[in-house]
C-alpha positions in Angstrom: 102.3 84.8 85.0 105.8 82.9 85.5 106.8 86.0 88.2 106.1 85.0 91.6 102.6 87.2 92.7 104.3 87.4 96.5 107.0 90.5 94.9 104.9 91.9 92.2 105.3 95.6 92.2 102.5 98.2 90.9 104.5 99.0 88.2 105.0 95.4 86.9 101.6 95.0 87.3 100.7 97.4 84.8 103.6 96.9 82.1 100.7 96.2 79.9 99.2 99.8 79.9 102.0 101.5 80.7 102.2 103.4 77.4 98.4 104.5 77.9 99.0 105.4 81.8 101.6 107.9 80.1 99.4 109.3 77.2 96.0 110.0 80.0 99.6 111.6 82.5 100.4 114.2 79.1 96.6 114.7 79.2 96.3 116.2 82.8 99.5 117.5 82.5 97.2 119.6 79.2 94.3 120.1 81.7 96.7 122.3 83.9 98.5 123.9 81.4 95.3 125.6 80.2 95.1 127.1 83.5 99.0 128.6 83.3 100.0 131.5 84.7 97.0 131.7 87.4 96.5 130.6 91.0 94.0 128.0 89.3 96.9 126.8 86.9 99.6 126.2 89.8 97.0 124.3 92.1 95.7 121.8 89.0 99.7 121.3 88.2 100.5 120.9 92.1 97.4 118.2 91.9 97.5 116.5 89.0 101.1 116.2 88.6 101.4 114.6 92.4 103.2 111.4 92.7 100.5 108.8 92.7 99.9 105.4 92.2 97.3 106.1 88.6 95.6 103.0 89.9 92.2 104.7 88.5 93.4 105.0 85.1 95.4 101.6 85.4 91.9 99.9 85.3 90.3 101.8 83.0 93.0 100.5 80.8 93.6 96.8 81.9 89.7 96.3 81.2 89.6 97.9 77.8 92.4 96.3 77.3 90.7 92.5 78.1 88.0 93.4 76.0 90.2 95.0 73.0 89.2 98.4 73.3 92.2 100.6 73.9 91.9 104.2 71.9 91.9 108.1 72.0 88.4 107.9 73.9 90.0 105.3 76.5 92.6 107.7 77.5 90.0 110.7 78.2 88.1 108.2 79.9 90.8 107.4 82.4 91.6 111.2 82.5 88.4 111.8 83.5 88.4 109.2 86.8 91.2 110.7 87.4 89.9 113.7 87.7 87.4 113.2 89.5 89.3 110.9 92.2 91.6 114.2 92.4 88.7 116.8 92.9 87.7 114.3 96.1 90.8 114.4 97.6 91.3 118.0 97.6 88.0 117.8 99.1 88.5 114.9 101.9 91.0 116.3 103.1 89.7 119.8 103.9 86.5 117.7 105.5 88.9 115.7 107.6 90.8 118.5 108.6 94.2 116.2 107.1 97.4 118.8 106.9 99.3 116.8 104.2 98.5 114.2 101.3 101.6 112.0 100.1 104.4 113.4 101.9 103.0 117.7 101.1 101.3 120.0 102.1 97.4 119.8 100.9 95.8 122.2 99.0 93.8 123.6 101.5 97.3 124.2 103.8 99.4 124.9 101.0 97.3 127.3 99.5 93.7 128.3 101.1 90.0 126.8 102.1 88.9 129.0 99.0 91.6 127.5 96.5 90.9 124.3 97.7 87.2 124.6 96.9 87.6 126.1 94.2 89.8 123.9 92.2 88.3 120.7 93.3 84.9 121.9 91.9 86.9 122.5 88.9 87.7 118.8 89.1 84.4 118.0 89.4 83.8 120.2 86.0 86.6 118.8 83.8 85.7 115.2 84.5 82.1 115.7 84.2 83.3 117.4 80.7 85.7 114.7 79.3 82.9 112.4 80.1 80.7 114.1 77.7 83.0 114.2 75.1 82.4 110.4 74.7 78.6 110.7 73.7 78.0 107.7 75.8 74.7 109.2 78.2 75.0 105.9 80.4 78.6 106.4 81.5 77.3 110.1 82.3 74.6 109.0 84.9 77.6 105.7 86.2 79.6 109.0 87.2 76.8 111.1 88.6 75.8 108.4 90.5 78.9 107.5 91.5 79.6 111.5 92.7 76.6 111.6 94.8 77.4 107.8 96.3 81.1 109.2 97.2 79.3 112.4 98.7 76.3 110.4 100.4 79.6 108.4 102.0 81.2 111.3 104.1 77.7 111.0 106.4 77.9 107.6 107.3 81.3 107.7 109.8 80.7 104.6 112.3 79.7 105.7 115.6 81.6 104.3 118.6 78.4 104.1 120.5 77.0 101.4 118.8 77.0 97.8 118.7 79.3 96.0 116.7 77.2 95.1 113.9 76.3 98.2 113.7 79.8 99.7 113.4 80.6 97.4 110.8 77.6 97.7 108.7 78.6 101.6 108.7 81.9 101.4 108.5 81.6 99.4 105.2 78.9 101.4 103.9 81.4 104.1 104.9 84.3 102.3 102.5 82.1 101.2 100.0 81.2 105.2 98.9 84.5 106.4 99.8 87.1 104.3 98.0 85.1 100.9 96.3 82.2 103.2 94.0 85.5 104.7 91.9 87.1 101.8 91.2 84.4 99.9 90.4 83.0 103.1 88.2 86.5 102.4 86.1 86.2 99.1 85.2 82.4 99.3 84.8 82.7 102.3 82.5 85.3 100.9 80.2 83.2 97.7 79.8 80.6 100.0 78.6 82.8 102.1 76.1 84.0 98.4 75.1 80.6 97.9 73.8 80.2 95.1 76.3 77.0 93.3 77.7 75.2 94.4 80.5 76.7 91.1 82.0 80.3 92.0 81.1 79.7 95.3 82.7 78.0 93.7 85.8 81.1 91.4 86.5 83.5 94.4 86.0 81.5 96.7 88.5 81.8 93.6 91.0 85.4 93.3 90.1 85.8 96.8 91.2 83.6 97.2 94.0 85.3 93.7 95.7 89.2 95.6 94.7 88.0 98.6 96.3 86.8 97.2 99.6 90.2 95.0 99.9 92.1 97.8 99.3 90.6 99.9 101.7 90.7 97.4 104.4 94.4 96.8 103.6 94.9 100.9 103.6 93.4 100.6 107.1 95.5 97.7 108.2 98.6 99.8 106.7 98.0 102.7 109.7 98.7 100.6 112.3 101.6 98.1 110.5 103.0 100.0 107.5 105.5 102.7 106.7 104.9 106.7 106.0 106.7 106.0 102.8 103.3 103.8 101.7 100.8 105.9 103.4 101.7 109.2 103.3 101.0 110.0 106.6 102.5 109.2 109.8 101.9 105.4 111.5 98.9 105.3 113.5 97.4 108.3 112.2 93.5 106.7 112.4 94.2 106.3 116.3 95.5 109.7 116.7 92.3 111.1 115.3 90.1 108.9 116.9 88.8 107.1 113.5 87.1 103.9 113.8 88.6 101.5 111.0 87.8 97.8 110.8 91.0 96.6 113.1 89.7 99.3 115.6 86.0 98.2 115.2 87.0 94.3 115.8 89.3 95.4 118.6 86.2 97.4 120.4 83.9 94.5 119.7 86.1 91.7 121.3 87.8 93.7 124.1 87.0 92.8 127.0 88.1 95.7 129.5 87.1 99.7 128.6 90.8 101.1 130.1 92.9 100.3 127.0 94.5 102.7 125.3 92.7 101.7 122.5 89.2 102.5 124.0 90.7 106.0 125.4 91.7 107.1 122.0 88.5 106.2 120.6 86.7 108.1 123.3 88.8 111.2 123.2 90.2 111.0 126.4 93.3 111.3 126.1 95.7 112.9 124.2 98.3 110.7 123.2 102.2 111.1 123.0 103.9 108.7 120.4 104.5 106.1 122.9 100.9 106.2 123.5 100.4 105.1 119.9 103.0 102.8 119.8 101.4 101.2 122.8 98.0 100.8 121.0 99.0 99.4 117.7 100.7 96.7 120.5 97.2 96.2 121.9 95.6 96.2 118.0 98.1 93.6 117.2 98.1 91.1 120.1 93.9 91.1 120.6 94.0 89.7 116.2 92.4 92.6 115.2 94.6 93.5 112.6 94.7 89.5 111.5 90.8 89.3 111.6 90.6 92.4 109.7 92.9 90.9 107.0 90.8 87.6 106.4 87.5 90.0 105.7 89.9 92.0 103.2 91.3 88.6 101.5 87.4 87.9 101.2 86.6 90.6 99.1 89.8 90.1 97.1 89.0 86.7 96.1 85.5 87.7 95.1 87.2 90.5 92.9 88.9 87.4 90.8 85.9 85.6 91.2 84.0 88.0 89.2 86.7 87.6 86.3 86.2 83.8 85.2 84.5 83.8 82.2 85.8 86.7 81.0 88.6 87.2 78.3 91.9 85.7 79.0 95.2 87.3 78.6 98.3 89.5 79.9 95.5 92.4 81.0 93.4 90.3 82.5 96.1 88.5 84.5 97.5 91.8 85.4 93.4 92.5 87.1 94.0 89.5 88.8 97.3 90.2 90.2 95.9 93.4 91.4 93.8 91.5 93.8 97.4 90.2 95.4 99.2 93.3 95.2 97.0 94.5 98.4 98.5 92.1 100.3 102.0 93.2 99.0 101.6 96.8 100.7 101.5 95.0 104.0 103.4 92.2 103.7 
């Protein structure tokens, strides 16, 4: 790549596909349109046609791509993770009680509990159907297992009350259901409609998994030093509800006194003002949290392009490995 990988933007990263990101972006805008002219209809369109980053789909494409496989079945392969990474938001956020998703409303606010349940299950259905369409059982069972590993996820929140170890250990179980199973179900699943080894596939699921961890970490790191621009939510918004993400977990673990503002927000005892959360992020910052928290993410990124060597070389596979830096990018 003769760009330097310190300013790459999403979108430059995935000039490659950009064509196919369009073609799988006509096919949900189909999905909805089937649904026109009912409740149904307007909350698929208000979902699916949401400004978003199409990172799901993105992957599917870069790794068929590597492996020469781009086609008709690719694109309802990417419509299908799509899909289904839609179907668990409209979900999350009614379980985490969140009042807005990207800037609006979500569906559950906008619209109702019911509608919300409803056309996430829905979701669930059309990706589970575009899915079959391919004939391929084995990329059937990579999303039901991948469903019931993003479910399984929403029991394990780290607990405050234990150890650090402890907290870790759940909060990446935690991360590993909730955001790293999808990603790596995309590149592992277009390995397999490649007609790629078990090997190949292996690698790509490890590509994934390590992209989805870093990402997360970095998502988490965002809260307390990004912009509601890139998050979609207002600065600090983990604090405020009292969620324990990997800055907050390292902060606990190495604090020394239990009066912070930190440790009160955590606890529940106190309901904070905006300067109380300003105040905070100070104390997440200054303790090397936050910088700790970014090593352990740069970890996982560099075992994402670890698990490409070997593989095939060219512009997709150096736009998977410029993924891996883009993280960083968010934060920088």
């Amino acid at each position: 790549m003769t760009m330097d990988k310190s300013i790459l933007q999403l979108e430059d990263i995935v000039d490659p596909v950009s064509e196919w990101i369009d073609l799988s972006n006509e096919k949900l805008n189909r999905i909805a349109a089937r649904e026109d002219s009912s409740l149904l209809g307007t909350v698929l369109g208000f979902t699916l046609g949401a400004p978003g980053k199409r990172l799901r789909p993105a992957l599917v494409f870069l790794t068929s791509g590597m492996f020469g496989r781009l086609n008709t079945e690719t694109v309802d392969l990417a419509a299908a993770t799509e899909c289904l990474h839609s179907a668990t938001l409209i979900h999350d956020d009614m379980v985490d009680e969140s009042s807005s998703r990207r800037g609006q409303d979500a569906v559950h606010v906008a619209w109702s509990s019911a509608a919300a349940v409803l056309s996430g299950d829905y979701l669930f259905a059309v990706s589970a159907d575009l899915v079959a369409e391919l004939e391929r059982p084995s990329i059937v069972r990579m999303f039901a297992d991948t469903i019931m590993h993003m479910s399984r996820s929403e029991f394990e929140s780290p607990g405050s009350s234990g150890d650090g170890t402890t907290m870790r250990q759940q909060y990446m179980s935690k991360i590993g259901g909730k955001t790293a199973s999808l990603l790596a179900l995309c590149c592992e699943a277009a390995a397999n409609l490649s007609g790629k080894s078990k090997d190949e596939q292996r690698c790509m699921r490890q590509y994934g998994t390590n992209l989805g961890l870093a990402f997360q970490i970095a998502d988490d790191v965002l809260d307390v030093r990004g912009h509601i621009h890139l998050t979609g939510k207002p600065i600090g918004n983990d604090l405020r509800q009292g969620l324990l993400t990997l800055p907050i977990i390292h902060y606990l673990e190495n604090s020394v006194s239990s009066d912070s503002l930190v440790h009160s927000l955590i606890d529940g005892t106190l309901q904070p003002s905006t300067s109380d959360i300003d105040d905070a992020i100070v104390e997440l910052e200054e303790s090397g949290a936050v910088r700790e928290s970014l090593e352990i993410a740069d970890k996982f990124a560099v075992r994402a392009r670890a698990a490409l060597e070997g593989l095939p070389q060219s512009e997709y596979t150096d736009a998977l490995e410029d993924l891996t830096y883009y993280v960083f990018n968010r934060i920088a």
